[in-house]
N, C-alpha and C positions, 0 to 999 in steps of 0.2 A: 625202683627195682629191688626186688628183695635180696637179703642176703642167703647167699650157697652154704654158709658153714653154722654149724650152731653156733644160736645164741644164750640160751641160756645153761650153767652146766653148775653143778653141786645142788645143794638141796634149796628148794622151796623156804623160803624163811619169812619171818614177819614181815619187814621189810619190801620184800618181792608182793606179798600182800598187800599191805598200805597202799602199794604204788598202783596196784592194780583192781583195787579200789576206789582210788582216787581217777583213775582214768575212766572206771567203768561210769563214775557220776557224770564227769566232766559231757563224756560222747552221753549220756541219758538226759542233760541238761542243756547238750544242744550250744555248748562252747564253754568258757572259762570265768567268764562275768555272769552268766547264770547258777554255776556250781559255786560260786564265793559265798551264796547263801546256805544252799545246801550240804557243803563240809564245813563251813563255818572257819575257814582259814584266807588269805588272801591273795588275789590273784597272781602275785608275784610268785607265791609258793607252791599256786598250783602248777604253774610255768614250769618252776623249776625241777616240782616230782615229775612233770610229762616227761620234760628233757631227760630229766635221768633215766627214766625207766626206756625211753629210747635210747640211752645209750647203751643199758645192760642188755637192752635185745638187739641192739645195731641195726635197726631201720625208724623210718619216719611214719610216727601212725596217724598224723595227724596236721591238715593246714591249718593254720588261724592269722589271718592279719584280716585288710582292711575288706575284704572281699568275706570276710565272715569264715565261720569253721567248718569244717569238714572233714571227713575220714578219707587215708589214702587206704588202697585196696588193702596193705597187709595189716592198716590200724583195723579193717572191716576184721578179720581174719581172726585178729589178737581179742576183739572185742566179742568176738561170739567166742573164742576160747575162756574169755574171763566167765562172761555167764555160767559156759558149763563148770568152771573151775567153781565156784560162787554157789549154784547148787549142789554140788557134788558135797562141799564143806557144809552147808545147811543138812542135808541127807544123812552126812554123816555124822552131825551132834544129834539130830534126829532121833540116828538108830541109836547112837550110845545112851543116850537119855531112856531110850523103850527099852535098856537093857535092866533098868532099876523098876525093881515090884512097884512101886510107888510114883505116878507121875510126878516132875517135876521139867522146871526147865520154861524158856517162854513157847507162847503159841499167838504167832503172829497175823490178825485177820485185816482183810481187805474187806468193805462195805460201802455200796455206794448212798449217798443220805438218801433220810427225810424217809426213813422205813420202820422207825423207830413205833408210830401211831396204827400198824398196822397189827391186828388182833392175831392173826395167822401168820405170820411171818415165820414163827418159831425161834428164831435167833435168841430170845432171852430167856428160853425157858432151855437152851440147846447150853448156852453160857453157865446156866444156875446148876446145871448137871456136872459139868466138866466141871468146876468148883469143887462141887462135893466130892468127884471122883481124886482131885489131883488139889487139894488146900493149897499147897507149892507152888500151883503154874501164875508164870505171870503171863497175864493175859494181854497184849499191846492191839488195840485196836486202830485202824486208819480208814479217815472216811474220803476217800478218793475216786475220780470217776473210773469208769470201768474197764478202758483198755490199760490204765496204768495200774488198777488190779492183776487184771493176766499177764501184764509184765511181769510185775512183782512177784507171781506164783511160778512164773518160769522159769525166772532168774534167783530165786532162795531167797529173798527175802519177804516173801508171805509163806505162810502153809496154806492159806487158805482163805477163797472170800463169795462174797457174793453181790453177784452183778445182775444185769438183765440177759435176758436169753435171744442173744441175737446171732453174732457168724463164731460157729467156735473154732479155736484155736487147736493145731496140730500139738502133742503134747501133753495136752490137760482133757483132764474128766472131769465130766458137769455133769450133776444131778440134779434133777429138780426140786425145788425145794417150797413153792406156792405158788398160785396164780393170781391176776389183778389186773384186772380189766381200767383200760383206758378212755376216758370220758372227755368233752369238751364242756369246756367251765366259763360261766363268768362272773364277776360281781353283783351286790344288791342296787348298785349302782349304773348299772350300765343298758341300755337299752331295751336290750334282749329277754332281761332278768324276770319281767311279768308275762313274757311270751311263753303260750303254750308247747312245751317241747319237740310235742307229735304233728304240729302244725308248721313247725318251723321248714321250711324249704332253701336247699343250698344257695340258692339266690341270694335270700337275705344275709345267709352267714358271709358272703363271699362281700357285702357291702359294708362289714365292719373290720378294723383292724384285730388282728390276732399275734398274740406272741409263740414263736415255736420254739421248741425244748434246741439247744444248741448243742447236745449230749447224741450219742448214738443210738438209732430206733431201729426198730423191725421195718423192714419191707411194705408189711401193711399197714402201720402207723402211719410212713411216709406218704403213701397212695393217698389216706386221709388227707393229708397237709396241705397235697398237689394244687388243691382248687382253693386252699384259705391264704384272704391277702394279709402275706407275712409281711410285719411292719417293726418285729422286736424277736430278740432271742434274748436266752438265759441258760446258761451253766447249766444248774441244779432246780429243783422243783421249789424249792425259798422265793428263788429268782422270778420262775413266773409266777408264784403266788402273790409276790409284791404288786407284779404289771395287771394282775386280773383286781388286785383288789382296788387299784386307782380307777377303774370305772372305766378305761378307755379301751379292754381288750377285749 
């Protein structure tokens, strides 16, 4: 049950940050023993920030024993307040940084791999520019899959990334940025490989094993998938590069 009276009263101070920062990983890592790697502190003390920071707010935001972790409704509550709190302080070094003639400051992107070979992409000719615009910025790149990018862009800690164009998100604007057509692939080893493309009929496809992308697709990629016997998944596009080039997908 929540508490009737305030909780929190004077000012916002580092402290009240840390803590709630430390809480926003903790609920983003899905308990306390997955966030020991990601703040790089130990579970004892992440224990203990929870605990505190529940007590300067006077409720329980949180179960964790043997039953696993969880949000109680006002930890749900406090957690989508930290987010907005979280961009709101990103927004705001933002704007005070756009306040100086000169870029400076970092500029933090989201990128999902293995984009890097592609001619039209534009991302490093987009990068070579900001450079010259702004010598100062530091530039922090992260190559993560793509709903923990629109996380990241939601919650302030990306400005910016680029995913594939699949259910958008309430919140953020997407622009398009290239097209690239999806193909079925396989080794110089595998069966298939001397087989005439145009001749190939789903029958045959449907009697060899295939790996699918374990990442999130379009609609119509998946229709694709429907009829191929899935026998392997992979992360990122490395992954099934490895399973197609053993001969067996």
């Amino acid at each position: 049950m929540a508490n009737s009276s305030p909780t929190l009263t004077g000012q916002l101070g580092d402290t009240h940050i840390r803590l709630l920062r430390i809480f926003r990983t903790v609920v983003e890592c899905g308990g306390f023993s997955a966030a020991e790697v990601e703040l790089n502190i130990s579970r004892s003390a992440i224990s203990i920030a929870i605990a505190d920071l529940e007590g300067q707010l006077g409720m329980r935001l949180c179960h964790r024993g043997r039953s696993g972790f969880s949000l109680t409704d006002e930890g749900q509550q406090v957690f989508d307040a930290v987010l907005q709190l979280m961009s709101g302080l990103e927004t705001f070094k933002t704007q005070v940084n756009a306040i100086n003639t000169q870029l400076k400051g970092e500029f933090n992107i989201g990128i999902t791999d293995n984009l890097v070979t592609l001619q039209h992409m534009r991302i490093t000719e987009t990068l070579a520019t900001l450079k010259g615009l702004g010598p100062e910025v530091v530039i922090n790149i992260r190559m993560i899959p793509p709903n923990d990018i629109e996380r990241g862009v939601l919650d302030g800690q990306l400005h910016t990334g680029v995913i594939p164009e699949l259910r958008p998100l309430a919140g953020l604007d997407y622009y398009p940025l290239y097209h690239e057509d999806s193909l079925l692939y396989c080794g110089d080893r595998h069966p298939l490989f001397e087989a005439q493309h145009h001749s190939l009929t789903p029958q045959q496809l449907t009697q060899h094993d295939c790996v699918i992308p374990a990442y999130a697709q379009t609609a119509e990629i998946k229709r694709q998938h429907k009829d191929l016997k899935a026998s392997a998944t992979a992360t990122d596009r490395e992954g099934i590069a490895f399973l197609i080039l053993s001969g067996r997908y």
